[in-house]
N, C-alpha and C positions, 0 to 999 in steps of 0.2 A: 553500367551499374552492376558490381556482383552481388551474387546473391551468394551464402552459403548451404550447406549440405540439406536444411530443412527449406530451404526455398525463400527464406526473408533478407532482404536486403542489410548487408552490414553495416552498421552506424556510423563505422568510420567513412565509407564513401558515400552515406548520406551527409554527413560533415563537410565533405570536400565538396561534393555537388553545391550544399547552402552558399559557403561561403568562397569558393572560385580559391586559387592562388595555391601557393606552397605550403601544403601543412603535411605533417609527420610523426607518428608517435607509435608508440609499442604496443598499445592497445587503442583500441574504439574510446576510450573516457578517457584517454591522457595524453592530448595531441596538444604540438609544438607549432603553430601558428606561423607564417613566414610574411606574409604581405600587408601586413598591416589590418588583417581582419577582426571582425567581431565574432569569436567563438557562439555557436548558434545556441538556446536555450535548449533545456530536455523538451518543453513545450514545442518548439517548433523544429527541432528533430522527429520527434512523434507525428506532429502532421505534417511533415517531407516525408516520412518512409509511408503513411496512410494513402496521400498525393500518389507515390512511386508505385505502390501496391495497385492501387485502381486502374493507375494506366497500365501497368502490366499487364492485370486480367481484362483490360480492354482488346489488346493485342493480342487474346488466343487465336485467335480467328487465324490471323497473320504467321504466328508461328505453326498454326496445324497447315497454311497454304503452304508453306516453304516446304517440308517435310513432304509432301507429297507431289509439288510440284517436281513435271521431269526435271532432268539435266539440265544445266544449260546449254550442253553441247545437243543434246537429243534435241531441245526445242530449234537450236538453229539448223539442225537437219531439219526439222519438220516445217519449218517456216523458207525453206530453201524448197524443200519438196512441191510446198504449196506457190509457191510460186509459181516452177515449172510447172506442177499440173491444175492449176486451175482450184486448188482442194482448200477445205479448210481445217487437216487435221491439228495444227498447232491451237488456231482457237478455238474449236470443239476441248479439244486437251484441257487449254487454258481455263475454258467457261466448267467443266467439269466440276473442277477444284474447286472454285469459286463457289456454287452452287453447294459442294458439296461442307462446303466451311464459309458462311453469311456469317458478313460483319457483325451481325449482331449476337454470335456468337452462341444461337442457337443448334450449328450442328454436330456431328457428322447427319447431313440430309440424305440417304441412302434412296 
């Protein structure tokens, strides 16, 4: 889903989300319909993009882990490491993050 420049989701791919299929138009209010759909109402555009919004900001959590999680090439050195030596620095690594960004989106936990 894109969002634009100020962070909200644009209408027109909340339109497309609703109603599935080929749609196309020059702006967000003046879309060309292709699969036989029902163009979605302002009312249930409004709660698709409120719906979209909440689950986003559920998922901070998930976007600050990414960001801070290693490489992925680093974690398969470290998960390679840990093998050979017996170690656990890939899930230390891993648990870190984790700790440091709770799903509930209470942190950075320092």
């Amino acid at each position: 889903m894109i969002r634009n420049r100020n962070g909200k989701f644009q209408r027109f791919d909340v339109i497309h989300s609703l109603v599935g299929g080929g749609i196309s138009g020059f702006d967000e209010m003046d879309c060309i319909f292709y699969d036989d759909q029902t163009p979605p109402t302002t009312e249930e555009i409004d709660a698709e993009i409120v719906k979209l919004e909440t689950e986003y900001k559920a998922q901070l959590y998930a976007r600050n882990r990414v960001a801070e999680y290693p490489s992925q090439g680093d974690q398969n050195d470290m998960m390679y490491k840990d093998t050979k030596n017996s170690t656990t620095t890939h899930a230390d690594a891993v648990e870190a993050v984790k700790t440091k960004w709770p799903k509930d989106n209470s942190g950075p936990i320092e």
